[in-house]
C-alpha positions as CSV (number, residue, x, y, z in Angstrom):
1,X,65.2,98.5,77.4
2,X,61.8,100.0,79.3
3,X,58.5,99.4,78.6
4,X,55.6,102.2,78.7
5,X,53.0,99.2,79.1
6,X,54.6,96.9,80.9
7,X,51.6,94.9,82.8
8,X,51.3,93.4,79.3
9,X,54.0,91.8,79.3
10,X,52.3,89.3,82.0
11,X,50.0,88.0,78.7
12,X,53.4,86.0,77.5
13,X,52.3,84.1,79.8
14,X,50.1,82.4,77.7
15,X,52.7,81.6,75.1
16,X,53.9,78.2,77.1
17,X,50.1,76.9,77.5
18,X,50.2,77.3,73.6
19,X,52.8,75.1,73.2
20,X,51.7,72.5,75.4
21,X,48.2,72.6,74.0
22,X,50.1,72.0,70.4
23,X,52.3,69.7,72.1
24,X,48.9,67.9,73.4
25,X,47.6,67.7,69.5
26,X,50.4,66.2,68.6
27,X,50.1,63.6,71.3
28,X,46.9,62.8,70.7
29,X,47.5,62.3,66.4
30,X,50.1,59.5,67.1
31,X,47.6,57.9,69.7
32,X,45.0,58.2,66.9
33,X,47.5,57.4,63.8
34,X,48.6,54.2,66.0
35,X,44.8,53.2,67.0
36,X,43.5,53.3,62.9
37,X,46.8,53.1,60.9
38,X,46.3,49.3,60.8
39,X,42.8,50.0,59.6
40,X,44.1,52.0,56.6
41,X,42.4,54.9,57.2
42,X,45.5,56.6,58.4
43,X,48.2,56.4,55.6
44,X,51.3,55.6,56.7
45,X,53.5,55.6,54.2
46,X,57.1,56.8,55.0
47,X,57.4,59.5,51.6
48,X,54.2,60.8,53.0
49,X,55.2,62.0,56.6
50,X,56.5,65.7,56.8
51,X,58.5,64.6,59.8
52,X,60.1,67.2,61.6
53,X,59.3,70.2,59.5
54,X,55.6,69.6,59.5
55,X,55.7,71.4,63.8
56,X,58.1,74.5,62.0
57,X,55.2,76.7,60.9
58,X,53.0,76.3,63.9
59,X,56.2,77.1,65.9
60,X,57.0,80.0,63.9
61,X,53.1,81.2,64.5
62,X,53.3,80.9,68.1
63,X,56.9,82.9,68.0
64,X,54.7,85.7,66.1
65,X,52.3,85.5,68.8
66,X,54.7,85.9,71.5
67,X,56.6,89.0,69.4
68,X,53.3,90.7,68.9
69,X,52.1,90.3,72.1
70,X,55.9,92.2,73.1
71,X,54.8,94.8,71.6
72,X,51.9,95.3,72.8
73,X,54.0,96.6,75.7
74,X,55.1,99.6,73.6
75,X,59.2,98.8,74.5
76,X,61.5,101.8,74.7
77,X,64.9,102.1,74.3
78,X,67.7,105.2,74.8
79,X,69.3,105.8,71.7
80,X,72.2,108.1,70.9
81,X,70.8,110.3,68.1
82,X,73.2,113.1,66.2
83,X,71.6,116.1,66.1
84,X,73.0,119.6,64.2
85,X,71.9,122.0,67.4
86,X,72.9,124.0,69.6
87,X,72.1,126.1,73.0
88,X,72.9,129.8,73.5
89,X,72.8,131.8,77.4
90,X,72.6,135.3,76.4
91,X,74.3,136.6,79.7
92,X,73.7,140.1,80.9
93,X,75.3,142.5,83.1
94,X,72.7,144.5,84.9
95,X,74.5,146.1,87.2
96,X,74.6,149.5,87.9
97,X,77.2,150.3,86.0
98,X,75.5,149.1,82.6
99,X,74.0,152.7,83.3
100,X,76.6,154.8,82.2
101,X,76.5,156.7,79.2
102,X,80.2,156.6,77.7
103,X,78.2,155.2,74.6
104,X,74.6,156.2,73.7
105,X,71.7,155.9,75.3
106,X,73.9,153.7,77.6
107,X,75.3,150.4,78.1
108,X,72.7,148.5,78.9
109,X,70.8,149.5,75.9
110,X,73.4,149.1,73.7
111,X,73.9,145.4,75.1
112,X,70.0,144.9,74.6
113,X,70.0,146.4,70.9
114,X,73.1,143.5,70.2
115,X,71.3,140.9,71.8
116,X,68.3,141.6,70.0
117,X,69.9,141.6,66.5
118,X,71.8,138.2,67.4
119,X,68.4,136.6,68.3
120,X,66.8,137.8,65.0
121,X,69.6,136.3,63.4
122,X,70.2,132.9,65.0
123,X,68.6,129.6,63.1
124,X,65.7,127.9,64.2
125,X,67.3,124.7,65.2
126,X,69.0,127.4,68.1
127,X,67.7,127.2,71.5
128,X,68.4,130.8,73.5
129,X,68.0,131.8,77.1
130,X,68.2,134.5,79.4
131,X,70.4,135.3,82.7
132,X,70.5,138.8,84.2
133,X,72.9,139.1,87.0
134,X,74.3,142.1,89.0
135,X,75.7,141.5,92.2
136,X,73.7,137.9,91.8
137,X,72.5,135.5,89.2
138,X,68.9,134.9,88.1
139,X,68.1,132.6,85.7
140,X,65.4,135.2,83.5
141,X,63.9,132.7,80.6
142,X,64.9,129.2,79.9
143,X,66.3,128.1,76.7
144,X,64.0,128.3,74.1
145,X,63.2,128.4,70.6
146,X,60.3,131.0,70.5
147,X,62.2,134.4,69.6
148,X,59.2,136.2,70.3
149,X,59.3,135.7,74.1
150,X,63.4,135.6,74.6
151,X,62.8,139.2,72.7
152,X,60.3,140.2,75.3
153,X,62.7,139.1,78.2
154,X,65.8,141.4,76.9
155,X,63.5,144.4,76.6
156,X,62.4,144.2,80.4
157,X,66.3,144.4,81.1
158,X,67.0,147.3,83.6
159,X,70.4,148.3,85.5
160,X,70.2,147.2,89.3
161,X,73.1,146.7,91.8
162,X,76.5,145.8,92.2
163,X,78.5,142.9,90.0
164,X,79.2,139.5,90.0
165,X,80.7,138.1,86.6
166,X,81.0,134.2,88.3
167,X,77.9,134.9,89.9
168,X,76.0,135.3,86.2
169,X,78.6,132.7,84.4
170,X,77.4,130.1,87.1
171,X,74.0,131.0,86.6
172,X,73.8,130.0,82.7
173,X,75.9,127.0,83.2
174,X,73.4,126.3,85.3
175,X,70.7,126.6,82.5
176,X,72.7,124.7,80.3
177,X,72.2,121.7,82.5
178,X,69.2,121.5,83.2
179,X,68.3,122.0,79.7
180,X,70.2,119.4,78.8
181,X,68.2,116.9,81.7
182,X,71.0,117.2,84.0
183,X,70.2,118.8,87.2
184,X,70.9,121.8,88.8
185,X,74.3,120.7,90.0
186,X,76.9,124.4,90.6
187,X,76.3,125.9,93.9
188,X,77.7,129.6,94.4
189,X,78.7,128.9,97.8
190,X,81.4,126.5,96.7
191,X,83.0,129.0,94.5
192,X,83.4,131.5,96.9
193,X,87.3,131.5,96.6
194,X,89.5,130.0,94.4
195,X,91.3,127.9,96.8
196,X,87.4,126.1,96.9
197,X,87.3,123.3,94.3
198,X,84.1,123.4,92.5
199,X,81.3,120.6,92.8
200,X,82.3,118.1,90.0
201,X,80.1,118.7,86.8
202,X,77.1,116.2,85.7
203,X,77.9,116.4,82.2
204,X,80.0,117.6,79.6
205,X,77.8,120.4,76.7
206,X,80.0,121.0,73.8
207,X,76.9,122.5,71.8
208,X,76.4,125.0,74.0
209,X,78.1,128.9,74.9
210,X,77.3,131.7,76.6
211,X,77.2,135.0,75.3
212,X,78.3,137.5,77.9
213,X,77.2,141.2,77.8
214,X,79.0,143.1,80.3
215,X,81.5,146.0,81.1
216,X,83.7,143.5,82.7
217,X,84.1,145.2,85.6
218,X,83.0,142.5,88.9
219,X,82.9,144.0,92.7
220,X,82.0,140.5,94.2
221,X,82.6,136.4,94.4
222,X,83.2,133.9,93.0
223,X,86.2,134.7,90.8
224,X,85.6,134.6,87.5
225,X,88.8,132.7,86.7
226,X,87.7,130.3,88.7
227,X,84.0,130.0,87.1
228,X,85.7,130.1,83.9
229,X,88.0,127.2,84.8
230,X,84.3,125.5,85.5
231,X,83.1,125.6,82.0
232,X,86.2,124.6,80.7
233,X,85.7,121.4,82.5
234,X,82.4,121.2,80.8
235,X,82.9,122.2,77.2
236,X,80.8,125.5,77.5
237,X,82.3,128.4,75.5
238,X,81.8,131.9,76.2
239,X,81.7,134.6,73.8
240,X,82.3,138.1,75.7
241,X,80.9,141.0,74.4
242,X,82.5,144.5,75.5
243,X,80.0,147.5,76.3
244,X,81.7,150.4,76.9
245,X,84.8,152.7,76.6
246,X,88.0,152.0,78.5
247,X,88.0,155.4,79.6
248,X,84.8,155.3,81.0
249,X,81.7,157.8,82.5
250,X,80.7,158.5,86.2
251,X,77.5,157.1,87.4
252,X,75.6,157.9,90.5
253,X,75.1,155.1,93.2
254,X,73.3,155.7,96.1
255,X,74.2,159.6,96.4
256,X,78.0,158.7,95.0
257,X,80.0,159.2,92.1
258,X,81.5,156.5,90.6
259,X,83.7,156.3,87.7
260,X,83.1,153.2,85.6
261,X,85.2,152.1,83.0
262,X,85.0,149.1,80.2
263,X,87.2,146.1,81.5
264,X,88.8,144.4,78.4
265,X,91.4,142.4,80.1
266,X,88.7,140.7,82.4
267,X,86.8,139.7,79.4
268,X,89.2,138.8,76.8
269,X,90.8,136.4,79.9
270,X,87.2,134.8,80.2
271,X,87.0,134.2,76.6
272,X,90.3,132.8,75.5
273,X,90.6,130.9,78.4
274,X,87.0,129.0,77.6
275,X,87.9,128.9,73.8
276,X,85.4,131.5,72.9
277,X,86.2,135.4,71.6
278,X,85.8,139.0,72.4
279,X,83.8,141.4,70.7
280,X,83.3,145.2,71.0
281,X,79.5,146.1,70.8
282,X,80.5,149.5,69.9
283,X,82.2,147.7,66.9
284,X,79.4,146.7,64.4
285,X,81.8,144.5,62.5
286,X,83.4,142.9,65.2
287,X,79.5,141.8,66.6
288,X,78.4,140.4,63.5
289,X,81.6,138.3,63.6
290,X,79.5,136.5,66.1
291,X,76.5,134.9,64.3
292,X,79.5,133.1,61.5
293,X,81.1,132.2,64.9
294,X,78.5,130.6,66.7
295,X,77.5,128.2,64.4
296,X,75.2,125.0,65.0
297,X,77.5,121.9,66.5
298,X,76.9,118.4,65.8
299,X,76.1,117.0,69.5
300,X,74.9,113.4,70.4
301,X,72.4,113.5,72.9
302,X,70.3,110.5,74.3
303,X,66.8,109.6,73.1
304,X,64.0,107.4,74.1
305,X,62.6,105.7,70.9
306,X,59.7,103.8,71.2
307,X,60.7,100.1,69.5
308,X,56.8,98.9,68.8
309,X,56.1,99.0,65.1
310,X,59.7,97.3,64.9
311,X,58.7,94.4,67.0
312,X,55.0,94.7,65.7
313,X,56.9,94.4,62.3
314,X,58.7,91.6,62.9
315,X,55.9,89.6,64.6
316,X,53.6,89.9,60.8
317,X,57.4,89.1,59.0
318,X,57.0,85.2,61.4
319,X,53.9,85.3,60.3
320,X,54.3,85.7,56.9
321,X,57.4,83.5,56.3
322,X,55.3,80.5,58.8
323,X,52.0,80.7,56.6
324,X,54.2,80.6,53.3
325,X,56.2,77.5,54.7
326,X,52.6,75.8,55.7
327,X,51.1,76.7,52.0
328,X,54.4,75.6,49.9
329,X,54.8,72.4,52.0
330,X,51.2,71.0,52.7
331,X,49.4,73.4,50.5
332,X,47.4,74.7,53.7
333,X,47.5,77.7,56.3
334,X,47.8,76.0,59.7
């Protein structure tokens, strides 16, 4: 348990000299009760005295006070709350071979126009984000849940260099993370062959995938088997998308011709082995198959949840229960 007030907590303080001033009250009636009891003007009857119950409400009003003044600290404490949600990395290929035109305009377009209909169609309680990654990963937009500006990021989308599957998989596991609180924790360097084990993962993110857009064809490190193996390790799924034909198209890259061609194998490997699926964008059917696949996950995810009308609560119950006690017994509020 924390405290968002906690210099207030130095005012319990004050509790004890409360119950030695009672305690002095007390002290002082027997001095007075033996003093004038003789006199009669204190009765002294023995079916008159409350005995030990007469000191339970004023102990019960100085436990209130001591609750309430807890309180007053505002405590905190990290729950585990269930939540129906769920995190999605929409993954993109922008290498230069997303250029090609073995399907119209090209692929990266077609990838965009997927992306975009999977985004119009995901629910609220859905947080997306952005990678882009060619021979590199960047991190584009964090998860979030306004559409409009995860919309705006896959429409600035353009073709760059060479490829690097791990290189964009590492990338949005790295999103996942930190928007889970974790931090950054996967390091590209430490995947650079597969023979490297990987830095050991911070947390385990069962709620969230990846959705991969990409021909499937990688030119650079680290393997994606390996990066795959990664997200295993965490619970991450990934979801591969196919854009393109297996036969392929020629592209120009710096003044040479180079013939491109959909890798299936590559991406259907990434997706079993993560527990995810692969999808054809050029097959309508097969991509819708993907918003009844990716459905919301019941994750349990800690929570700081402020405990001060609970204690404030139970300081007035003391109260309450003390001040009925004092009325039923001596038909007075202390």
């Amino acid at each position: 348990m924390s405290f968002i007030w906690p210099v207030l907590l130095y005012l319990l303080l004050f509790v004890p000299l409360l119950f030695w001033l009672y305690a002095r009250m007390q002290q002082r009636k027997k001095v007075f009760a033996a003093r004038y009891g003789s006199l009669g003007i204190v009765n002294n009857a023995a079916g008159n005295r409350p005995g030990v119950r007469r000191h339970v409400p004023a102990f019960l009003f100085l436990g209130g006070i001591a609750i309430l003044i807890f309180s007053l600290a505002r405590p905190q404490a990290t729950i585990n709350v269930p939540k129906l949600e769920g995190t999605v990395i929409l993954t993109f290929d922008v290498s230069g071979s997303m250029s090609a035109e073995d399907v119209q305009p090209n692929r990266m377009e077609v990838a965009k126009a997927a992306a975009l209909d999977f985004v119009d169609k995901q629910p609220a309680n859905v947080t997306i984000g952005v990678v882009a990654f060619s021979d590199g990963g960047l991190s584009v937009q964090p998860p979030t849940r306004e559409r409009g500006e995860t919309i705006a990021t896959i429409e600035r989308l353009v073709p760059r260099r060479g490829t690097s599957l791990g290189n964009g998989i590492l990338v949005s596991l790295n999103a996942i993370a930190v928007d889970a609180g974790d931090p950054s924790f996967l390091n590209p360097n430490d995947l650079s062959s597969p023979e490297t084990p990987a830095s050991p993962p911070q947390g385990w993110y069962p709620s969230a995938v990846i959705v991969l857009f990409s021909d499937g064809e990688n030119n650079a490190q680290p393997a994606p088997a390996v990066v795959a193996d990664l997200a295993v390790d965490l619970g991450v799924r990934i979801y591969t998308v196919g854009v393109g034909t297996p036969a392929g198209a020629d592209i120009q890259a710096e003044g040479f011709t180079i013939h491109s061609q959909l890798d299936e194998p590559m991406l259907q490997y990434i997706a079993v082995t993560t527990g995810g699926a692969y999808y054809h964008a050029g097959n309508e059917e097969e991509v819708n198959r993907i918003y009844r696949d990716l459905q919301p996950r019941l994750s349990i995810k800690p929570e700081d949840l402020e405990l001060t009308s609970i204690f404030a609560g139970i300081g007035m119950l003391v109260f309450l229960i003390g001040g009925m006690l004092s009325l039923f017994w001596f038909g007075h509020v202390p």
